[in-house]
N, C-alpha and C positions, 0 to 999 in steps of 0.2 A: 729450134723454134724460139722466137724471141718473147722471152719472158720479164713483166716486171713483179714484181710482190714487194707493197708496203707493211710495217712490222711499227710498234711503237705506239699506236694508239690505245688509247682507253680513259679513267676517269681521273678527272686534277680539278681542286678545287681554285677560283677566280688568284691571281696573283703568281698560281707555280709556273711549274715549267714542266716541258716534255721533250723529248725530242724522238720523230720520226726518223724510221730509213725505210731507203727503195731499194732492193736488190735489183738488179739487172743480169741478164744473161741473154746469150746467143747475137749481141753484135752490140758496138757501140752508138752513141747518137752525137749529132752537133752540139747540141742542147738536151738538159733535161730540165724540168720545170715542176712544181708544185700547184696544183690547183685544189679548190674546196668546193663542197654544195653544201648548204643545210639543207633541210626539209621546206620546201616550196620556193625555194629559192634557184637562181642560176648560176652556173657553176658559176664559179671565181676564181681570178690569175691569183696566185698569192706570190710564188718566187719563182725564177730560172737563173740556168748557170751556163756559161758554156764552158761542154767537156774539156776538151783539150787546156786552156789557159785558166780559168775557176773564174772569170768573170762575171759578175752575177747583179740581177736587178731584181726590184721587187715593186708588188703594188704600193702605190703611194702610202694608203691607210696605216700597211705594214710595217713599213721601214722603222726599223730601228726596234722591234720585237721580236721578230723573225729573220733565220740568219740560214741560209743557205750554204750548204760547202759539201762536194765530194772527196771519196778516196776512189784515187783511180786503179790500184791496185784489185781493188776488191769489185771495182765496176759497181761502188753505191753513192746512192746521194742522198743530202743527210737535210732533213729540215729540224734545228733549232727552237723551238719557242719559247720566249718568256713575257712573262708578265700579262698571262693567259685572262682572258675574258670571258664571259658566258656564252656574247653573239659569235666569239671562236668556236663554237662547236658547229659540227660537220665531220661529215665525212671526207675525207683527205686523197687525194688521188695522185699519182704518181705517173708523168706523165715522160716520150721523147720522141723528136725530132728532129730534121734540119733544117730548121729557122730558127732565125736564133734575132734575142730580143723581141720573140713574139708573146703576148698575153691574151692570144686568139687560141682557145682549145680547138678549134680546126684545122690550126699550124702545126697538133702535135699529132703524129699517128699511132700513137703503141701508149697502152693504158694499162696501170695494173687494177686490180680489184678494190683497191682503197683498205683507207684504215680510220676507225669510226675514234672523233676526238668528241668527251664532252667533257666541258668546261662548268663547273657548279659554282653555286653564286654564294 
């Protein structure tokens, strides 16, 4: 059964850093990707990668704080963060598929349970 589970989250005051992982099990994806929700909000692309080559894009806002990369040995992917904000908080979702370069969570089909970030001010 294909499973994901994010691990890593919890509380970091505005400027640190955290970093996220996804475990994966029961098959590989094209892509895996990172998305966010805060509270009333919709979810949000934050970064993807593609499996095979670690090819990786992120949302514009992002770039350059958040840093995506897998071990493909261990079948995980890894979200980086630094230089953490307050509006960074959310819960963290851990997402994969075969589309790749997609930032549509409809492109992704297998979801883990997420991992709750908050960021203090």
């Amino acid at each position: 059964q294909v499973q994901l589970v994010e691990s890593g989250g919890g509380l970091v005051q505005a400027g640190g850093s955290l970093r996220l992982s996804c475990a994966a099990s029961g098959r590989t994806f094209t892509s895996m990707a990172w998305f966010r929700q805060a509270p009333g909000k919709e979810r949000e692309f934050v970064a993807a990668i593609r499996w095979s080559v670690g090819s990786t894009f992120y949302a514009d806002s992002l770039k350059g704080r958040f840093t995506i990369s897998r071990d493909v040995a261990k079948n995980t992917v890894y979200l980086q963060m630094n230089s953490l904000k307050p509006e960074d908080t959310a819960i963290y979702y851990c997402a994969g598929g075969s589309s790749w370069r997609s930032n549509r969570a409809a492109d992704y089909n297998y979801w883990g349970q997420g991992t709750q970030v908050t960021v203090s001010s």
